[in-house]
C-alpha beads as a LAMMPS data file, in Angstrom:
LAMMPS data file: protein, C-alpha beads

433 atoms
432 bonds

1 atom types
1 bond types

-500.0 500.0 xlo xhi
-500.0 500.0 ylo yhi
-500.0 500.0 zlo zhi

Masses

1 110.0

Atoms # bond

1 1 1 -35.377 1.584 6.779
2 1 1 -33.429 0.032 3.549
3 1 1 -35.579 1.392 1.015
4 1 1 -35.369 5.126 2.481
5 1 1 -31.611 4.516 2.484
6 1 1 -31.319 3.384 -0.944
7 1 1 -33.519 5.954 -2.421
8 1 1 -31.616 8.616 -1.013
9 1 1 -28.279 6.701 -2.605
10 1 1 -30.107 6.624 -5.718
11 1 1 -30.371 10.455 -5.866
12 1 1 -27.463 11.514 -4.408
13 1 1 -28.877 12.248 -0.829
14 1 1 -27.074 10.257 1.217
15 1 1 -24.746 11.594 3.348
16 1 1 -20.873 9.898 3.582
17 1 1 -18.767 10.358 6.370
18 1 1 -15.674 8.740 5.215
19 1 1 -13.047 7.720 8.685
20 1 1 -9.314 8.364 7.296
21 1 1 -7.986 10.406 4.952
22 1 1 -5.060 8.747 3.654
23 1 1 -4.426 7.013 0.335
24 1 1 -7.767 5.254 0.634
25 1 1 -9.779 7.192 2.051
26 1 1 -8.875 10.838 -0.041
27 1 1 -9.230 9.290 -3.400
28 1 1 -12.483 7.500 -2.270
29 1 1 -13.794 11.147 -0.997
30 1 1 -13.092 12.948 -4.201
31 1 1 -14.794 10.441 -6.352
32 1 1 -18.000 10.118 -4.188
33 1 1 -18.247 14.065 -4.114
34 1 1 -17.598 14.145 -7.755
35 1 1 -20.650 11.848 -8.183
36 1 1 -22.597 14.296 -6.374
37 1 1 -22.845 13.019 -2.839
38 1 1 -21.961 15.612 0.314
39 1 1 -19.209 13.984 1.687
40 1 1 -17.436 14.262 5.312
41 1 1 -13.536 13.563 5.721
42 1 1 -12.945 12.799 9.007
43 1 1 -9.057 12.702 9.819
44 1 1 -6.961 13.031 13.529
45 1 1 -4.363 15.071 11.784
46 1 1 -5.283 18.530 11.842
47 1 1 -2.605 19.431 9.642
48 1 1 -4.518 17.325 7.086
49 1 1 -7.671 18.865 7.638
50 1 1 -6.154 22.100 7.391
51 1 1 -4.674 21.689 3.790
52 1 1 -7.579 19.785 2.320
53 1 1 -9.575 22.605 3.673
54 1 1 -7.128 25.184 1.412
55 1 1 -7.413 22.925 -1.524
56 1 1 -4.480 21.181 -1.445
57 1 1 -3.648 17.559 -1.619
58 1 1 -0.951 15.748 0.013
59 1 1 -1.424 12.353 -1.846
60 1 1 0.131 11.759 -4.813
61 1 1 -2.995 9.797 -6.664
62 1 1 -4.732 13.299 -5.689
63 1 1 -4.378 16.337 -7.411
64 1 1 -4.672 20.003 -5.661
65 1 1 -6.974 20.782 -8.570
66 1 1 -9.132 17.671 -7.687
67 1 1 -9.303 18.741 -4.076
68 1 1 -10.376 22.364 -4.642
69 1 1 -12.732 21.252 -6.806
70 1 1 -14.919 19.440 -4.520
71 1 1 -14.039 21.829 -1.106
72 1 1 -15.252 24.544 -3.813
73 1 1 -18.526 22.901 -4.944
74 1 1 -19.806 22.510 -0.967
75 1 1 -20.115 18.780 -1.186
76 1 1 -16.717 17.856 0.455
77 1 1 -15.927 19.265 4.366
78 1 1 -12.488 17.924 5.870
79 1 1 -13.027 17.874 9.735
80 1 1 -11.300 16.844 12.912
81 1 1 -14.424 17.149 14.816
82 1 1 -16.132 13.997 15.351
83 1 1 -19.239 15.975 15.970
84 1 1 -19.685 16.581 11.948
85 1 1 -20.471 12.630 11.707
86 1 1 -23.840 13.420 13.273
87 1 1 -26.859 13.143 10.414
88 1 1 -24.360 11.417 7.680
89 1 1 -26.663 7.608 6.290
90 1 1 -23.316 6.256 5.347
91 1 1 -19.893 5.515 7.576
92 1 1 -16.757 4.276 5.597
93 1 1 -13.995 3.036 7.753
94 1 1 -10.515 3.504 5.619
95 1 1 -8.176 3.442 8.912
96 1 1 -4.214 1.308 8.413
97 1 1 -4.049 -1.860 9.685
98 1 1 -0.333 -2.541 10.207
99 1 1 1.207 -4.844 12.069
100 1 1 3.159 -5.196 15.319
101 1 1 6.581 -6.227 15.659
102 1 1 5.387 -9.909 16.130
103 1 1 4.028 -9.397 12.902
104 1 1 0.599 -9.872 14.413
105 1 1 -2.526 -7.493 13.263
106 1 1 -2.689 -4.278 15.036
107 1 1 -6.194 -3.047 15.016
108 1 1 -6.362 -0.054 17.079
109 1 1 -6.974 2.347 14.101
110 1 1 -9.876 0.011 13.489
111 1 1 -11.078 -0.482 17.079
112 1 1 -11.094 3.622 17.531
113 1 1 -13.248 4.044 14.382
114 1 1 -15.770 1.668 14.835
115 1 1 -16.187 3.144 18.746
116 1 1 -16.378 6.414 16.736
117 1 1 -18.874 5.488 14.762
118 1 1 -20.785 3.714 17.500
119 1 1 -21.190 6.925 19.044
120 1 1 -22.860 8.820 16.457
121 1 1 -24.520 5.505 15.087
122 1 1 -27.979 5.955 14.160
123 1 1 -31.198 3.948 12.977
124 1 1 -31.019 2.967 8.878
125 1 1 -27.152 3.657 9.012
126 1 1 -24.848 2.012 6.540
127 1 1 -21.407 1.185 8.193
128 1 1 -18.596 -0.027 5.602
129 1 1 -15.100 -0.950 6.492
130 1 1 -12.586 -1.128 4.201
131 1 1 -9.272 -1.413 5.965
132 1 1 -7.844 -4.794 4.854
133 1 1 -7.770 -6.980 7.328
134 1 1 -8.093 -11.298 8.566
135 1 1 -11.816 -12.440 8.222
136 1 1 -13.941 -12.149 10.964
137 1 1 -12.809 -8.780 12.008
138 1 1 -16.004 -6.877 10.385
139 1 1 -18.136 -9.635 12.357
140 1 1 -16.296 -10.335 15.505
141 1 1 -14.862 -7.206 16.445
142 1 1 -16.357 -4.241 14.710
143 1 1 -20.195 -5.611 15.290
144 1 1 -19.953 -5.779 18.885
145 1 1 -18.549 -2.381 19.290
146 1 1 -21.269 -0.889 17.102
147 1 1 -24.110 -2.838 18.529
148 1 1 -22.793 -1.287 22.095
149 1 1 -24.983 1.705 20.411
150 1 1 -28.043 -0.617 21.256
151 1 1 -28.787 -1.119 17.625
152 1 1 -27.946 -4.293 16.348
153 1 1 -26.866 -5.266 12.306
154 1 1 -29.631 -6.040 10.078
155 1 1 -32.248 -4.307 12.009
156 1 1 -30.972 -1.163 13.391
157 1 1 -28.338 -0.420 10.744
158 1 1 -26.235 -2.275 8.284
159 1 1 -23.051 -3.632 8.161
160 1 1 -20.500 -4.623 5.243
161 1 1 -16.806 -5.118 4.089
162 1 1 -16.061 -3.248 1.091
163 1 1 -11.954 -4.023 0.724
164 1 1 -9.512 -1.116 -1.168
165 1 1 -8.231 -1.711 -3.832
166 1 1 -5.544 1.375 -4.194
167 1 1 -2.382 1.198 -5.959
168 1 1 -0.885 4.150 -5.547
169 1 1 0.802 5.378 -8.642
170 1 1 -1.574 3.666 -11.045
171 1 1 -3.154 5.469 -13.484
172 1 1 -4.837 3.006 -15.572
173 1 1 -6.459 1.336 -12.507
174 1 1 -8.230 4.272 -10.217
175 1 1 -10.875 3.904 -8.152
176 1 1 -13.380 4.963 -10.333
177 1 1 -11.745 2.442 -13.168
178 1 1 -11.438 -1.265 -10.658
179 1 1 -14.491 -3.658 -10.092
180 1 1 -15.174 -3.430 -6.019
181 1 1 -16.365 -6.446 -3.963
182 1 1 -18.754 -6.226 -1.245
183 1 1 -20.049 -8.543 1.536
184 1 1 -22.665 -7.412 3.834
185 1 1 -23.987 -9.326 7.390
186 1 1 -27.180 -9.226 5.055
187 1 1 -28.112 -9.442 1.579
188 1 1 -29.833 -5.829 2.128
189 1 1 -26.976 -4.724 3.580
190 1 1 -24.784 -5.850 0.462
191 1 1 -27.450 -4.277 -1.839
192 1 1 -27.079 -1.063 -0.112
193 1 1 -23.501 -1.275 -0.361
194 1 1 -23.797 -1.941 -3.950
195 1 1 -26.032 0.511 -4.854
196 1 1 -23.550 3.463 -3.111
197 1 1 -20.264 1.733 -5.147
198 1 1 -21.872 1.609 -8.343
199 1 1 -22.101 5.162 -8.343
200 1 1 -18.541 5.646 -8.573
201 1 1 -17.316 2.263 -9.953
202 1 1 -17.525 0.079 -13.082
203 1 1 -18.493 -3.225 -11.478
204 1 1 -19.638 -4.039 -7.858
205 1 1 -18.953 -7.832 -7.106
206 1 1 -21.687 -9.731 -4.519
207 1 1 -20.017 -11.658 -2.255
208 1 1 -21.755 -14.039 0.682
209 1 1 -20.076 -12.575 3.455
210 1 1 -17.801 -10.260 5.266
211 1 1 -15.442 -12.856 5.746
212 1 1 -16.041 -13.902 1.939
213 1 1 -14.333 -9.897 0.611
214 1 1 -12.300 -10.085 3.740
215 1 1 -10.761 -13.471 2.228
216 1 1 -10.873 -12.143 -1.168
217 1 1 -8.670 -9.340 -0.236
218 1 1 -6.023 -11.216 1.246
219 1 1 -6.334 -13.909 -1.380
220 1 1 -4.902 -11.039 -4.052
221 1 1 -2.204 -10.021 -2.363
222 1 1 -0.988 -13.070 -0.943
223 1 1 -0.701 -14.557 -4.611
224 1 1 1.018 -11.624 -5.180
225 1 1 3.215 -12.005 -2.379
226 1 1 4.246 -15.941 -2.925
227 1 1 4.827 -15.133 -6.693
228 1 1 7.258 -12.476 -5.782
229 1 1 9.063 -14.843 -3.436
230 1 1 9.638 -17.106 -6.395
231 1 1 10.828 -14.921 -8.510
232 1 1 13.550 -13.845 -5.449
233 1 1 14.153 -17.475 -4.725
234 1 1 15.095 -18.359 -8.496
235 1 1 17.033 -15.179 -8.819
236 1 1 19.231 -16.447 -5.646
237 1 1 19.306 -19.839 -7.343
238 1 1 20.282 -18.740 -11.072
239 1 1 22.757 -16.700 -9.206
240 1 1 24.791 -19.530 -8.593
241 1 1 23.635 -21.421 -11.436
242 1 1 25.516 -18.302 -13.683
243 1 1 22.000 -18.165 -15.589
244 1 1 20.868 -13.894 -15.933
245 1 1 17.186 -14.404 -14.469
246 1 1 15.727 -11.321 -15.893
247 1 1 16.677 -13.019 -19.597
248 1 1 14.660 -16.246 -18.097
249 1 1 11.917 -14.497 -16.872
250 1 1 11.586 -12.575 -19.870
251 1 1 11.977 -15.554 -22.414
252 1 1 8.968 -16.988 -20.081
253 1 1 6.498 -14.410 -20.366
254 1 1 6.309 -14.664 -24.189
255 1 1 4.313 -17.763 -23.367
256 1 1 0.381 -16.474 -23.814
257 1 1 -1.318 -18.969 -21.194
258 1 1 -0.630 -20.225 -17.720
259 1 1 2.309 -17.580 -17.157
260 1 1 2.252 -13.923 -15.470
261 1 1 5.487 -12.457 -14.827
262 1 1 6.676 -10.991 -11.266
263 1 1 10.000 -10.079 -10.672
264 1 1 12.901 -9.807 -8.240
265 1 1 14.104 -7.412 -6.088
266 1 1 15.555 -5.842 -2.648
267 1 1 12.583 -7.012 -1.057
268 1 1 8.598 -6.205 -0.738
269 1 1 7.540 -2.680 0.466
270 1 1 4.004 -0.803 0.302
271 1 1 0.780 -0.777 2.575
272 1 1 -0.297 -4.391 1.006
273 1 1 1.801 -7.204 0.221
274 1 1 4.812 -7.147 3.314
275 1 1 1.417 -6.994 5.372
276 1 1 -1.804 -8.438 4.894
277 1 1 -0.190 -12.140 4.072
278 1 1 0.501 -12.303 7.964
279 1 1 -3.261 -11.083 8.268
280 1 1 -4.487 -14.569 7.209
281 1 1 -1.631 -15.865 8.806
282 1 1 -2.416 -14.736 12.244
283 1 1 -6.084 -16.029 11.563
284 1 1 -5.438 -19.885 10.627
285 1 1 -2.795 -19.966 14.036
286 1 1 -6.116 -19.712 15.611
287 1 1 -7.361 -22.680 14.601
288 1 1 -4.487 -24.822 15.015
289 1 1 -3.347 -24.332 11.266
290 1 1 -0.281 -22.934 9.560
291 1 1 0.043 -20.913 6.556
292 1 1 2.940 -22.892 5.994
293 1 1 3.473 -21.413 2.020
294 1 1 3.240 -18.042 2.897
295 1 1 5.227 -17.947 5.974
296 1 1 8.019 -19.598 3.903
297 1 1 7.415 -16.713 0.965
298 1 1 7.705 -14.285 3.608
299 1 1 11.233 -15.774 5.377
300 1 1 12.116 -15.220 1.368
301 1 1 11.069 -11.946 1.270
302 1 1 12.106 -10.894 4.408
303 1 1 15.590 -12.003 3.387
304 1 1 16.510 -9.999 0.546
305 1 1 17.386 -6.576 2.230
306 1 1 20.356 -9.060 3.845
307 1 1 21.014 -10.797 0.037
308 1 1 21.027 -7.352 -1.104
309 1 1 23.545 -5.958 1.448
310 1 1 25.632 -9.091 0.887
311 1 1 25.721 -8.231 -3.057
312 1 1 27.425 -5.022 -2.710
313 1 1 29.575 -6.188 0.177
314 1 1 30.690 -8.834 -2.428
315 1 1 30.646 -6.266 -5.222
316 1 1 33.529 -4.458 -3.107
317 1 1 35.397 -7.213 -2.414
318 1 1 36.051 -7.653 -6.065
319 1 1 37.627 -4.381 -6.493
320 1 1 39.333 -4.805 -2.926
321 1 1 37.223 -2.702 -0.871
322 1 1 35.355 -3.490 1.987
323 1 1 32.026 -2.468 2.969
324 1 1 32.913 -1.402 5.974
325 1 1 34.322 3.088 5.598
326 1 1 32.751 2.267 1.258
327 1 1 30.990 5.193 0.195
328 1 1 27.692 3.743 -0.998
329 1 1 25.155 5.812 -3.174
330 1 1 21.782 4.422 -2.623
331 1 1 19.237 5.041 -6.121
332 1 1 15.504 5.546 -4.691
333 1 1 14.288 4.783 -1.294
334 1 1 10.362 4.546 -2.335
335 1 1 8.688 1.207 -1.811
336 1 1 7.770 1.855 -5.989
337 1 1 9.056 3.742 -9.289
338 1 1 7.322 7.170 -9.770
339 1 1 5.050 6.988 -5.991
340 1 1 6.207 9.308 -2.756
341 1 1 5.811 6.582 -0.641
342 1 1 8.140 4.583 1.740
343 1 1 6.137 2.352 3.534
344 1 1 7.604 -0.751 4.545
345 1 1 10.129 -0.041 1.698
346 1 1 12.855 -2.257 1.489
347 1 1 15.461 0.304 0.489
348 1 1 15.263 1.835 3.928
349 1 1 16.074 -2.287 5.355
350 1 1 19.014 -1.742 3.056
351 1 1 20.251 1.732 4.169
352 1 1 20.078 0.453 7.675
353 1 1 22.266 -2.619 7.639
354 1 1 24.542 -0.744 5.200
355 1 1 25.301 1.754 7.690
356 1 1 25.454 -1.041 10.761
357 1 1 28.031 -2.015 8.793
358 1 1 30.191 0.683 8.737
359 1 1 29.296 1.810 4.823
360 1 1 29.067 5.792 4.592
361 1 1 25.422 5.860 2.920
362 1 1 24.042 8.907 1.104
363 1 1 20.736 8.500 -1.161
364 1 1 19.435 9.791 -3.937
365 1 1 15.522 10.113 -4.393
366 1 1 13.450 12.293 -7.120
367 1 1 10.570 12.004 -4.798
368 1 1 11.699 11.412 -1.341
369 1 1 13.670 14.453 -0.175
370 1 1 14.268 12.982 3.468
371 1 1 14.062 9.126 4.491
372 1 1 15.138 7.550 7.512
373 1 1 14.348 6.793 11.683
374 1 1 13.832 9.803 13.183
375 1 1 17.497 10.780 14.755
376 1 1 18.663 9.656 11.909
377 1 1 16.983 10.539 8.990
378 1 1 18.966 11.252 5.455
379 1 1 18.224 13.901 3.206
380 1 1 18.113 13.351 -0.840
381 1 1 21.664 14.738 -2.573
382 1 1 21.602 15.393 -6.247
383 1 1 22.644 13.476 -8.481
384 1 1 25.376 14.980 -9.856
385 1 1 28.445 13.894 -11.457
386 1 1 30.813 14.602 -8.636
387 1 1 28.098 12.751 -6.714
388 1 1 28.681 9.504 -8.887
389 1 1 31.999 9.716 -9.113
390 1 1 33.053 10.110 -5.370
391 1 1 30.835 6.986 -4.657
392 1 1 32.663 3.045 -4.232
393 1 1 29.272 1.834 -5.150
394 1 1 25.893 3.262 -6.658
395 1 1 22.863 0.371 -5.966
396 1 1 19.648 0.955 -7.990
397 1 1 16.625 -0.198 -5.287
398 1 1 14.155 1.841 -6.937
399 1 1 13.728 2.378 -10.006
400 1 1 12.141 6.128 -10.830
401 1 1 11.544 6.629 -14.720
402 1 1 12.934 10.174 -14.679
403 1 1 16.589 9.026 -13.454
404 1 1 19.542 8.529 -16.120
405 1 1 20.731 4.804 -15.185
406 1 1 22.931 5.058 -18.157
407 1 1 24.589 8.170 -16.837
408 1 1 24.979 6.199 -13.954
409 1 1 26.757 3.505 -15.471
410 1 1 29.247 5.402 -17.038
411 1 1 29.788 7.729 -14.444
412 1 1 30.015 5.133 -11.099
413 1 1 33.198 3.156 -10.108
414 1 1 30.454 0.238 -9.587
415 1 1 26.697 -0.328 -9.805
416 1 1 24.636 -2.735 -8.111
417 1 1 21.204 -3.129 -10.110
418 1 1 18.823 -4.965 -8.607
419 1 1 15.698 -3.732 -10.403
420 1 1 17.016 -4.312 -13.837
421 1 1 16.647 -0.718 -14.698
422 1 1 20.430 -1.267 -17.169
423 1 1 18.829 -3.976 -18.889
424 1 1 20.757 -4.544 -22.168
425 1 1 23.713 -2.977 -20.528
426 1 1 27.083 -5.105 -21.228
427 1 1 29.231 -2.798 -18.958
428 1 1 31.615 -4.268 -16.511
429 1 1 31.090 -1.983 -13.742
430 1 1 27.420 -3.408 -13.379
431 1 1 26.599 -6.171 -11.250
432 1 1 23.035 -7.804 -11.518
433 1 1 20.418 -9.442 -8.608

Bonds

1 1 1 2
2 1 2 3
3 1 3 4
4 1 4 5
5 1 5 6
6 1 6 7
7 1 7 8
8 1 8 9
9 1 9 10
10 1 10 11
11 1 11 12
12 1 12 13
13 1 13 14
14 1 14 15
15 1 15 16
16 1 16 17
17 1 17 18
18 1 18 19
19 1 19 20
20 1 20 21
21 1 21 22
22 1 22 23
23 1 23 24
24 1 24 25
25 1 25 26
26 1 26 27
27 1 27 28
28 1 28 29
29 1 29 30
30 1 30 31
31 1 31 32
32 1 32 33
33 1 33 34
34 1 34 35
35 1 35 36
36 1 36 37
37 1 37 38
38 1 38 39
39 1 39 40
40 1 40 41
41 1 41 42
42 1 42 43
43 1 43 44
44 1 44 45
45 1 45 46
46 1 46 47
47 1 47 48
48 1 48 49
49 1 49 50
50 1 50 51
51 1 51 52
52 1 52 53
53 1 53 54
54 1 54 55
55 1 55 56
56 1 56 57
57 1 57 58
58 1 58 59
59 1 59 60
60 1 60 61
61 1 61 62
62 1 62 63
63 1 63 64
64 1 64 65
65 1 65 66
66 1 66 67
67 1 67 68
68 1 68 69
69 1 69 70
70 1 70 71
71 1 71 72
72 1 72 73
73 1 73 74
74 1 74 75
75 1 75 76
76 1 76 77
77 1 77 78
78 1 78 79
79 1 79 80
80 1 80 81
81 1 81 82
82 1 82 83
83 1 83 84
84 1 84 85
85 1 85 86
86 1 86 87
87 1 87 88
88 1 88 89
89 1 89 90
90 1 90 91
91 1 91 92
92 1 92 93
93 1 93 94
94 1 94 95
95 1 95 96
96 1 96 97
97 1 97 98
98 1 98 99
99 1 99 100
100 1 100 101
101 1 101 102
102 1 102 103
103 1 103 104
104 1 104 105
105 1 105 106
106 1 106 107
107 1 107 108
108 1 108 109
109 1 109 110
110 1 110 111
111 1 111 112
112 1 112 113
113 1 113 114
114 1 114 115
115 1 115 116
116 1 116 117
117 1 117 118
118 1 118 119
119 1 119 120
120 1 120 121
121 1 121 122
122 1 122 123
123 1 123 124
124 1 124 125
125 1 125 126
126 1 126 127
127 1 127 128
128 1 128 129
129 1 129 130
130 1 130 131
131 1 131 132
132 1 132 133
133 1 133 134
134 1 134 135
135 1 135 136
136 1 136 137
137 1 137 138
138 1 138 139
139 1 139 140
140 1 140 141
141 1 141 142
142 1 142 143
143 1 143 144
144 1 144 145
145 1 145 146
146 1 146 147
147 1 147 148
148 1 148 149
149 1 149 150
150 1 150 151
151 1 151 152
152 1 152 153
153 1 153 154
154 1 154 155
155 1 155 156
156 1 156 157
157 1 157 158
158 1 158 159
159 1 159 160
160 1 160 161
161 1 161 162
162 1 162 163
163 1 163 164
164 1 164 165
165 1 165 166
166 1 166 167
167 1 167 168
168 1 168 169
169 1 169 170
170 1 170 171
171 1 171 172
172 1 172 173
173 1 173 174
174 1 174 175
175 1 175 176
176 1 176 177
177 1 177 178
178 1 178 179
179 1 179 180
180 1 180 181
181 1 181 182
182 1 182 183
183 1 183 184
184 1 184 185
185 1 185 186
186 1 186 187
187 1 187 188
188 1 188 189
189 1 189 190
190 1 190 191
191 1 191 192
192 1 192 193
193 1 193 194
194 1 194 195
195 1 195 196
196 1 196 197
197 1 197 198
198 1 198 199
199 1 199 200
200 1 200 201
201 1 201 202
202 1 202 203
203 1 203 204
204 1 204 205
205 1 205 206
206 1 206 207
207 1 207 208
208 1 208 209
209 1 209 210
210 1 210 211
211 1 211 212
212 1 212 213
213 1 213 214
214 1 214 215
215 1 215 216
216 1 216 217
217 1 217 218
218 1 218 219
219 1 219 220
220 1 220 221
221 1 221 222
222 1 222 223
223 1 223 224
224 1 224 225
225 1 225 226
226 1 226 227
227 1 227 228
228 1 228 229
229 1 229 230
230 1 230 231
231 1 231 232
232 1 232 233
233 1 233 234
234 1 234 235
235 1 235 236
236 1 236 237
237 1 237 238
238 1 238 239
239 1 239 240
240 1 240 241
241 1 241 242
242 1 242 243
243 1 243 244
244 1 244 245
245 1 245 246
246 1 246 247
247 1 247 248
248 1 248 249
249 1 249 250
250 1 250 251
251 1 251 252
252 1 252 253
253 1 253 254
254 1 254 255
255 1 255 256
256 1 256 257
257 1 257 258
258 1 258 259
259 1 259 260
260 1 260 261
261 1 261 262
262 1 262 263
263 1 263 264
264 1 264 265
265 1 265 266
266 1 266 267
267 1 267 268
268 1 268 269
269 1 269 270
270 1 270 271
271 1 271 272
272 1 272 273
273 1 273 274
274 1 274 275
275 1 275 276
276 1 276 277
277 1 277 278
278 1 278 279
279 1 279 280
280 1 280 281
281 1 281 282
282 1 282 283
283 1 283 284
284 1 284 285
285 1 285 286
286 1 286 287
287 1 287 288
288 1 288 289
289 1 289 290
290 1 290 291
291 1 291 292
292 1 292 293
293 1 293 294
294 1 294 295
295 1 295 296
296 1 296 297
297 1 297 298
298 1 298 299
299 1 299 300
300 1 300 301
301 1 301 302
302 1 302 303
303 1 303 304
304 1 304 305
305 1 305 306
306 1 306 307
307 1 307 308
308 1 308 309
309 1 309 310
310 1 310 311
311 1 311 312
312 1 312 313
313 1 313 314
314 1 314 315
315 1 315 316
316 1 316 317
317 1 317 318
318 1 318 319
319 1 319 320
320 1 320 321
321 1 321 322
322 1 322 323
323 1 323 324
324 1 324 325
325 1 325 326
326 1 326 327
327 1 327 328
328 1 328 329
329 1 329 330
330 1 330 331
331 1 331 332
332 1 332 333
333 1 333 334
334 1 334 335
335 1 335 336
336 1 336 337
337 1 337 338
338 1 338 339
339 1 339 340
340 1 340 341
341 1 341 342
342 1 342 343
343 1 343 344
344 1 344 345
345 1 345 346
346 1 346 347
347 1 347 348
348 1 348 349
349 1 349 350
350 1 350 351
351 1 351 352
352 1 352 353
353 1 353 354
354 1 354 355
355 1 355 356
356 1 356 357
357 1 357 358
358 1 358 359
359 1 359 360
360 1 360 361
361 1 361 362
362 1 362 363
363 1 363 364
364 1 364 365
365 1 365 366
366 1 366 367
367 1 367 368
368 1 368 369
369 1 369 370
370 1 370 371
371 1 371 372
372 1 372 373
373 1 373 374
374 1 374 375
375 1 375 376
376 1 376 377
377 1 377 378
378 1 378 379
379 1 379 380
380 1 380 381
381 1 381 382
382 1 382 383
383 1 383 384
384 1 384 385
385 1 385 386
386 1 386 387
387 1 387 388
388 1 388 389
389 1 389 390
390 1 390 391
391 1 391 392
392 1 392 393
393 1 393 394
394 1 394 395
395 1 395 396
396 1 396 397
397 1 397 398
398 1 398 399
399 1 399 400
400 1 400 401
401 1 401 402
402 1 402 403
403 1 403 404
404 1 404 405
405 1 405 406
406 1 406 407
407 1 407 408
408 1 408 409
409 1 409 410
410 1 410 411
411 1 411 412
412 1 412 413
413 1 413 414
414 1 414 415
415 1 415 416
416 1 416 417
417 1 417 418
418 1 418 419
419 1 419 420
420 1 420 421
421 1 421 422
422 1 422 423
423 1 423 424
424 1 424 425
425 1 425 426
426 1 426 427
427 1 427 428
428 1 428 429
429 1 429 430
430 1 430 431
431 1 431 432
432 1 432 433
């Protein structure tokens, strides 16, 4: 069963249905049909389908070019119809996991793939998720589902947990250019695995377990997630120590060893760090543990749309204005510089209790033309001089390359920066995190 698998890996034979189509699962689909595999996208969202199917891409990492090339070539089929799964070898789950409001996992994305693929589930099949998510979820709840097809992992078909590693904007660090970990129920199950990532990446890692690349995953972006909580804690501190943090920070990271820098901001944002942390969290509640560090580096977090808010209410005072009627210029609403992308970004925290307050908020965004709840949504004004000048206060919560922040500065009554994008700016009108 395994060795007719992997020989068909070997020489490009294998079939890939691929469950998602969003910024994991596109990118992943180009590169596997680009390595010369026939690859199925299956995706919910017919008006998905129906682009990808014209050759045209709606994720920034993934160009219109690289779409048509692979629709063109025959090897890549964008579908809606669950009935296409039928014949693939190989089934990657790439479904979100978000959260709830309790900030506990919500896995129905998962839970609706894997009965998916337990339905068209057949003999010698690889299954991979790769939706980050708390370990034990490949074993404990995608297993039994798929073994409901009355085949069971690691003899009727073979199951791993292969984690993403997108970051969206990145164009040093692609799919095709970052090591990938896998961790199968078997060690056949990882070498299969293996064998179908090394086609398209530079280094597969072996891991003992689901639960091992399951940890692993979280384990990256939780460091990532406690070290940006320190950096927002000392800027808060140095605050009201009168010490410029972004001078500390920077004086630190000349140090070669035992030092990576992470900075503050307006908060976390993206389809990672505000979320998986709570992932493990959840898990270790279950056995009578708490994640006592990262709950605490996500109160920090969490806090910093409110420290933000504060700033520029603060920032008013000092020219005798209050927040409440202040017309407030908000500079990028993405979760990043230079991505489309506003998932769990902060900015849109920020907009919100700005305008609970009473501030008159309009936005400016390069990439983001609307932003908002729905029934309430903004839309993107340019950024004009007239623009600057009617505003009480501009705040920089994104930082997009292509904006002027000096034009800013000399055109705004007031700026609140808290991205450091006027670094080596003495102006008075500027007013740091």
């Amino acid at each position: 069963m395994a060795s007719s698998l992997i020989e068909k890996i070997k020489r490009r034979k294998a079939k890939i249905v691929i469950l998602g189509l969003g910024y994991v699962g596109l990118p992943l689909s180009v590169e596997f049909a680009r390595a010369g595999f026939h690859v199925v996208g299956y995706d919910h969202d017919a008006q998905r389908v129906g682009l990808l199917g014209q050759g045209r891409s709606y994720i920034d990492d993934v160009s219109d070019a690289a779409v048509g090339e692979i629709v063109e070539s025959g090897r890549f089929e964008a579908t809606a119809d669950p009935e296409q799964m039928a014949g693939c070898d190989v089934a990657i789950i790439c479904v979100p996991t978000p959260f709830t409001k309790a900030k506990q996992p919500d896995l129905t994305y998962v839970l609706e793939a894997a009965r998916t693929v337990a339905h068209y589930l057949a003999r010698g099949m690889l299954v991979i998720l790769e939706s980050t998510t708390y370990p034990g979820t490949t074993e404990e709840v995608v297993r039994p589902i798929l073994e409901r097809s009355g085949l069971r992992a690691g003899r009727g078909f073979h199951l791993v947990f292969s984690p993403e590693r997108v970051d969206p904007g990145n164009r040093q660090y692609t799919i095709g250019t970052t090591p990938k970990i896998v961790g199968g129920t078997t060690k056949r199950a990882t070498e299969l695995a293996a064998a179908l990532y090394e086609s398209i990446t530079p280094q597969v890692v072996r891991v003992s377990s689901p639960k091992a690349a399951e940890m692993a995953k979280l384990h990256e972006n939780t460091f990532r997630h406690v070290n940006i909580a320190l950096a927002n804690e000392m800027a808060i501190l140095c605050k009201a120590l009168e010490i410029d943090i972004w001078e500390v920070i920077e004086a630190a990271a000349t140090k070669p060893f035992g030092f990576m820098a992470f900075y503050p901001g307006p908060g976390v944002g993206g389809h990672c760090i505000p979320i998986d942390p709570f992932y493990f969290s959840y898990r270790v509640r279950e056995v009578d543990r708490q994640a006592r560090f990262i709950e605490l580096a996500g109160e920090i977090n969490a806090s910093m749309p409110g420290r933000v808010v504060n700033l520029i209410a603060d920032a008013l005072n000092e020219h005798g204005k209050s927040l409440r009627n202040a017309r407030v210029l908000v500079l990028g609403v993405a979760y990043k510089p230079d991505v489309a992308d506003t998932r769990e970004s902060p900015a849109l925290k920020v907009i919100e209790s700005l305008q609970k307050k009473g501030a008159d908020v309009r936005y400016h965004d390069p990439l983001i033309p609307a932003a908002g709840n729905a029934g309430a949504e903004l839309r993107s004004v340019p950024l004009s001089d007239e623009e600057l000048r009617a505003c009480d206060c501009a705040v920089i919560l994104t930082a997009h390359s292509e904006v002027d922040y000096e034009r800013v500065a000399r055109k705004a009554k007031m700026v609140v920066d808290t991205r450091n994008a006027l670094k080596g700016t003495a102006a008075k009108n500027v007013v740091r995190l």
